[in-house]
C-alpha positions in Angstrom: 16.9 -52.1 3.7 16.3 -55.2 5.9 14.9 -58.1 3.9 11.1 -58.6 4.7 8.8 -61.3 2.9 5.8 -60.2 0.7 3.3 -59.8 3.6 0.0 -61.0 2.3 -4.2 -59.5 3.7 -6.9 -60.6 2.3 -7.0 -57.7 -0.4 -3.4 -56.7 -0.3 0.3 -57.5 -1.0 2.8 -55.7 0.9 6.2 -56.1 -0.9 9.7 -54.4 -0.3 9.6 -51.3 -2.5 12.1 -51.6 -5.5 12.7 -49.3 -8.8 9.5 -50.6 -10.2 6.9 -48.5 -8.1 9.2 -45.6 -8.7 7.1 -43.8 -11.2 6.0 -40.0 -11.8 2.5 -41.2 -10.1 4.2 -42.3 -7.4 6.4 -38.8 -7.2 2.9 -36.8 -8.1 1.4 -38.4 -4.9 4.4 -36.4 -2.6 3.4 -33.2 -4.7 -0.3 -33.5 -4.7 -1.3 -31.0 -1.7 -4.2 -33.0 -0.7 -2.1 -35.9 -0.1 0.6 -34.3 1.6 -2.5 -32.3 3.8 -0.7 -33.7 7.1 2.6 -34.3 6.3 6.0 -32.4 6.7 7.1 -34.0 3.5 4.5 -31.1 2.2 7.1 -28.7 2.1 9.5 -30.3 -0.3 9.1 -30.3 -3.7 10.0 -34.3 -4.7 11.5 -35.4 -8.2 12.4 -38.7 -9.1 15.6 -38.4 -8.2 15.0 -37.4 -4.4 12.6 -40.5 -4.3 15.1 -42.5 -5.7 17.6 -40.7 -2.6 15.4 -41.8 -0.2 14.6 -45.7 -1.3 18.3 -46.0 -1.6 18.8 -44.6 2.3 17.2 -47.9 3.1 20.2 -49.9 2.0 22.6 -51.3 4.3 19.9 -50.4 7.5 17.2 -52.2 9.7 15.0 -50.1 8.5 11.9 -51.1 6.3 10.5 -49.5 3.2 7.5 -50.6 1.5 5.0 -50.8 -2.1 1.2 -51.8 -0.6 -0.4 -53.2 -3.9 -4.2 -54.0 -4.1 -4.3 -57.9 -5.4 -7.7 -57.3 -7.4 -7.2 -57.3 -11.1 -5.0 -55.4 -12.3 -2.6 -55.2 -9.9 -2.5 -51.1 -8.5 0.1 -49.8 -5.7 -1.8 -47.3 -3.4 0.7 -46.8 -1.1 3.8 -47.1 0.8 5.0 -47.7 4.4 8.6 -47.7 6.2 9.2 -48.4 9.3 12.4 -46.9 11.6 13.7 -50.1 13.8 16.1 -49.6 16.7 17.0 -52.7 17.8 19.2 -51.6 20.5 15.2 -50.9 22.3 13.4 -53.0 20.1 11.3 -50.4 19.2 9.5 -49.9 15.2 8.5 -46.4 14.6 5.8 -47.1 11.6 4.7 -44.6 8.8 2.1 -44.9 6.1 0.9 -42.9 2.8 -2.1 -44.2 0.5 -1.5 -42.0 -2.4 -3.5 -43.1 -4.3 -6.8 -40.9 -4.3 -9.1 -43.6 -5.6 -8.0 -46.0 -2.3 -9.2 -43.9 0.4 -11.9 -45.0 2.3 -11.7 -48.5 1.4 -10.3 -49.6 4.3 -7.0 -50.2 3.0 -4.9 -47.9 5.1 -6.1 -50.2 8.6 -5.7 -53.5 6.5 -1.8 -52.7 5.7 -1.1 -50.8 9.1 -2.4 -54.4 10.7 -0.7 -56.9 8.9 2.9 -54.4 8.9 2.1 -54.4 13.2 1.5 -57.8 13.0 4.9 -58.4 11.5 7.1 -56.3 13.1 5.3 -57.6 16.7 5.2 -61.3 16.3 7.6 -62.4 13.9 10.2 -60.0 14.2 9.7 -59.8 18.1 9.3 -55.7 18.4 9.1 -55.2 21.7 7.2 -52.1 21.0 5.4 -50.4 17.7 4.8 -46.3 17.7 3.8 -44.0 15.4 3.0 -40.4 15.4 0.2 -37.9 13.1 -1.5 -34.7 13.8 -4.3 -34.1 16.0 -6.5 -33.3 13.1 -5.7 -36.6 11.1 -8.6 -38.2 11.9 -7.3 -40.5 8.9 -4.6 -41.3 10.9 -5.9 -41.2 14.4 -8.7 -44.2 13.4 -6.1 -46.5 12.5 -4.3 -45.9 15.4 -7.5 -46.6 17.4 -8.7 -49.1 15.6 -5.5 -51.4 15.9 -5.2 -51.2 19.4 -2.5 -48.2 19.8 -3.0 -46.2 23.2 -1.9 -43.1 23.3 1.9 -42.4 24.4 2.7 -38.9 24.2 1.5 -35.2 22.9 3.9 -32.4 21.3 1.4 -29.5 22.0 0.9 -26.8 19.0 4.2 -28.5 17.4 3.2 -27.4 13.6 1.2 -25.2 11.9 -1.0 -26.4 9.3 -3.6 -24.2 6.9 -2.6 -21.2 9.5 -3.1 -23.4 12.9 -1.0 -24.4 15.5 -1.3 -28.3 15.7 -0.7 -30.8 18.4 1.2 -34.0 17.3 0.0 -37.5 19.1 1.7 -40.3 19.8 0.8 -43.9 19.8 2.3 -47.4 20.4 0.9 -50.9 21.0 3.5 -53.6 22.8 3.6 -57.1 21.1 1.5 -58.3 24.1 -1.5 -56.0 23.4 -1.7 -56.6 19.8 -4.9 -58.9 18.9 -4.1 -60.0 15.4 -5.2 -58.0 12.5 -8.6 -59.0 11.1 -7.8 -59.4 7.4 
């Protein structure tokens, strides 16, 4: 995984995930359906072990992985993100997952997918920050909005979700477009 500082909002620490947010809540949160509503990760049934598999693919690669913690007392992780560099394009592909039931709709989600923009635009010098969710995400498709991404592409009925064929969308923001988060 590519070293990364503790990135630091108003209500949150973003840290590079290590063994110790590796925990059967965290494993429950891949396995709870309404989680996993809009994800293809639905279709796998995680274990430790395959979490532990996929932290440890980090090792050794540009690539980012994540623990967002809530700094109010005590100390809770909600959530994780990663993010997919190439740096032959400069290009960071960002994901996100709040987990943790009792986080959403606190804002949270926006806060983290600012500051993690913010980062990966101004200090590591991304030329270029895209993600992707489905059309019905409007989760997803806020935070997008709301932190400047335009769109930049559509995979038309690409998945089928609860017995319906779903478009993907595509969004990116370039390091000149980007405002600064409001944390």
């Amino acid at each position: 995984m590519a070293e990364s500082p503790i990135i630091k909002t108003k209500r949150l620490r973003i840290v590079p995930f290590s063994k110790e947010y590796l925990t059967p809540r965290y494993v429950g949160w891949l396995n709870d359906p309404a989680v996993m509503r809009f994800s293809e990760q639905r279709h796998k049934k995680h274990t430790l072990e395959s979490c532990s598999q996929y932290c440890q693919s980090f090792s050794g690669s540009p690539h980012f992985f994540w623990a967002i913690i809530v700094t109010e007392r005590p100390l809770v992780h909600i959530g994780n993100m990663s993010a997919n560099i190439d740096t032959a394009n400069s290009v960071a592909d960002v994901g996100i997952l709040i987990g943790e039931r009792t986080a959403w709709n606190n804002g949270y989600g926006l806060e983290a997918w600012q500051a993690i923009c913010d980062y990966l635009l101004h200090s590591l010098h991304m030329r270029k920050v895209t993600a992707g969710t489905l059309a019905i995400n409007q989760g997803m498709l806020s935070i997008m909005k709301k932190s400047g991404m335009n769109e930049d592409g559509r995979r038309i009925r690409q998945y089928i979700v609860e017995g319906r064929e779903v478009d993907v969308l595509y969004a990116a923001i370039f390091n000149n477009e980007l405002q600064g988060s409001k944390q």
